[in-house]
N, C-alpha and C positions, 0 to 999 in steps of 0.2 A: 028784762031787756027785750026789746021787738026790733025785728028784723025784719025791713023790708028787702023783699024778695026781689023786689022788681028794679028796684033801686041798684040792690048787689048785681045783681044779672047786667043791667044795663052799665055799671061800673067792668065788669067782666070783658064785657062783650067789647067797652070800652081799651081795656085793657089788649086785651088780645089783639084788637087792631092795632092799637097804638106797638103794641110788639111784632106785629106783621109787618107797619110802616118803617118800624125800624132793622128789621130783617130784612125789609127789600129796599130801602132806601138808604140807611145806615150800615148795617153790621157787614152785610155782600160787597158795598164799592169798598168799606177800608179793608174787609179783610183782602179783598181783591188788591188793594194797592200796599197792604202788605207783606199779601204775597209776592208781587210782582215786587216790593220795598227787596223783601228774604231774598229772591232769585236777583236780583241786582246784584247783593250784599255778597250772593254766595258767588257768581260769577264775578264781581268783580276782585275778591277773595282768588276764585279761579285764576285769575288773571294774575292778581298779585303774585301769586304762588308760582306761575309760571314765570313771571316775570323775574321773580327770586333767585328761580333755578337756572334760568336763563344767565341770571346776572352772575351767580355762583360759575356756571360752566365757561363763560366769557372769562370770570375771575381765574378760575382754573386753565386755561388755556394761555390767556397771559402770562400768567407764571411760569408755565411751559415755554413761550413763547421766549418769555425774559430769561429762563432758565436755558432753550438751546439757543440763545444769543450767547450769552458768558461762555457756555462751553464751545461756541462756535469761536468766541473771542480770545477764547482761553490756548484755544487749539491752533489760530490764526499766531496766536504771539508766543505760542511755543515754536510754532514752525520759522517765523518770522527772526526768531532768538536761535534757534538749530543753522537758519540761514546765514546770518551773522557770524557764527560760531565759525563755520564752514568759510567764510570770508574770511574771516581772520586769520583763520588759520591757514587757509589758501595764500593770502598778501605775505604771511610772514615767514610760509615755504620759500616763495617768491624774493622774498627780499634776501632770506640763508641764503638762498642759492643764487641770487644776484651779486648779494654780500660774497660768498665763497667763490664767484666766477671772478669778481675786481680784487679780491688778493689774490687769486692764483694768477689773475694777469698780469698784477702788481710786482709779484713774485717771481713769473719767469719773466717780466721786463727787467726787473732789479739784476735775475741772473745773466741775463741778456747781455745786459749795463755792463756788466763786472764781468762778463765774458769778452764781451768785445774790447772795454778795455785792460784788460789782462792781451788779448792777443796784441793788443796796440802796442802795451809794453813789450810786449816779447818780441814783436816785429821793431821796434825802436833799438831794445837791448840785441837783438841778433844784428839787424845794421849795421849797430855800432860797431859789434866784436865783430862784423865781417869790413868792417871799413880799417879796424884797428886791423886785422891780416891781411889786407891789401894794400895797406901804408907798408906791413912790415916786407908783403912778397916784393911790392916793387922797392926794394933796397938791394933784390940780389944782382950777383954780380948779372953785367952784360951778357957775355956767352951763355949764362942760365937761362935768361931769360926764352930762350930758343934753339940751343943745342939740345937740349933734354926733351922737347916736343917733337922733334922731326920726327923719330922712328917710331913713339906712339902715334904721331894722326897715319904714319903711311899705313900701321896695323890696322886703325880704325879703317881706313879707306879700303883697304885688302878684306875686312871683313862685310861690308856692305854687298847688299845680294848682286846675284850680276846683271843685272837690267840697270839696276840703279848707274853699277860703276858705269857699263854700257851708254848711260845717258853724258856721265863724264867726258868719256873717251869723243861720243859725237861731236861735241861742240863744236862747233867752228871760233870761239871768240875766246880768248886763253882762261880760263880760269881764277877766279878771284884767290890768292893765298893770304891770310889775313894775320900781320903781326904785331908785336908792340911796340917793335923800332923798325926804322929801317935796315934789310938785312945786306950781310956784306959778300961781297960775288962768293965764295966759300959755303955761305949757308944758304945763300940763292941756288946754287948747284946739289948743294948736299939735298936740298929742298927736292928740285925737279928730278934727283936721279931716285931719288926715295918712293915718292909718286908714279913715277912711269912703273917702277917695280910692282908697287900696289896697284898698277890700273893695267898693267899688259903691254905699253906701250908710254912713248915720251910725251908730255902734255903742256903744251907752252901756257908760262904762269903769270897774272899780272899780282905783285906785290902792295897789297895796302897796308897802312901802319895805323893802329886802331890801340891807342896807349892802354886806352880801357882794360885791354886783354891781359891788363899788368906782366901774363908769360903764358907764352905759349904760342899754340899756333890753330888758323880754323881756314877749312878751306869752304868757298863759297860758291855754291851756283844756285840759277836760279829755283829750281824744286828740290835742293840736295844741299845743306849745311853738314859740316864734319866739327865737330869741335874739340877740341883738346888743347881750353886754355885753364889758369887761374880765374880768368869772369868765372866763365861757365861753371865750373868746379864749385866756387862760392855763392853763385845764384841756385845751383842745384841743392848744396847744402843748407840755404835760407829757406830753399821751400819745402825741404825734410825738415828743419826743427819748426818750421810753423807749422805743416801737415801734423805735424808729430802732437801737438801745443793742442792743436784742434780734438784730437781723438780722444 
């Protein structure tokens, strides 16, 4: 076999340029592009990555976020339900003791009712049984009706302080002697000698007949009444058994 030298050589020489041309025109721009391809790939890798973590920490924060919402919501509708609670129970304090003030007022009105008519009755039944003993006093005989009074009012009037009597004795205008009939000259005298007794001296009397007084006798002036009739006696007694009814 023959080998030409110059041939190979020239093939070589060949070669090596043809591998220069492509080390500086081929194999340098791609590895160049990709390299710059790699550094994209890995930044944008980069990027991803952050992107990731980014989206993980937004993910995590929401959940947070959504998480102290519920517990804020949790905590709004406990308070909101503690508030209600507190209402209700507040109204229904409220209503007990509205409820308990309309019977107790129900209940002293009721006694109220039943008091006042109870004293109604008592005042109708004492009327009565004071009408039935004024029916019966005015049946006594005439001379009752006024003999038996003369020496109690002159005691009544004898005891009266002595300004009072003092005012009697002044008058100039006779003294009002107030009976249940007309009196008859006898008891007219017995009247005025009685009086002057009790008052120190003689006192001229004018005579009024006041049936009302069913018995007795009441002498009248203007700031000084003396009584000592059956009225009186039985108006006194009406308003002891109703004072009495009250207590």
């Amino acid at each position: 076999m023959h080998i030409d030298w110059w041939t190979l050589g020239f093939q070589t020489v060949n070669v090596l340029v043809l591998v220069w041309l492509l080390s500086r025109f081929l194999f340098k721009p791609v590895a160049k592009i990709i390299a710059d391809r790699q550094q994209l790939a890995v930044s944008m890798m980069q990027e991803a990555s952050a992107a990731r973590d980014q989206a993980e920490r937004d993910r995590k924060q929401a959940e947070e976020n959504v998480a102290a919402l519920d517990a804020q919501r949790t905590q709004r509708l406990g308070e909101a339900s503690a508030q209600a609670e507190r209402l209700k129970a507040s109204l229904l304090a409220t209503a007990r003791e509205q409820a308990d003030a309309l019977r107790a007022a129900a209940s002293e009105e009721a006694d109220s009712a039943r008091k006042q008519a109870a004293r109604a009755n008592e005042a109708r039944a004492t009327a009565f049984a004071l009408e039935i003993a004024s029916r019966l006093l005015s049946r006594l005989p005439s001379p009752a009706l006024v003999d038996g009074f003369i020496a109690p009012l002159a005691d009544a009037v004898r005891a009266l302080p002595d300004d009072v009597r003092q005012q009697l004795v002044d008058r100039s205008e006779p003294l009002a002697l107030v009976a249940p009939r007309a009196l008859s000259e006898q008891e007219h005298d017995r009247c005025r000698v009685a009086l002057a007794g009790a008052l120190g001296q003689e006192t001229p009397l004018r005579i009024e007949v006041e049936p009302a007084l069913i018995a007795g006798l009441e002498l009248v002036a203007p700031h000084v009444i003396v009584r000592n009739s059956f009225r009186h006696d039985l108006e006194t007694l009406k308003e002891d058994v109703l004072s009495h009814d009250d207590e």
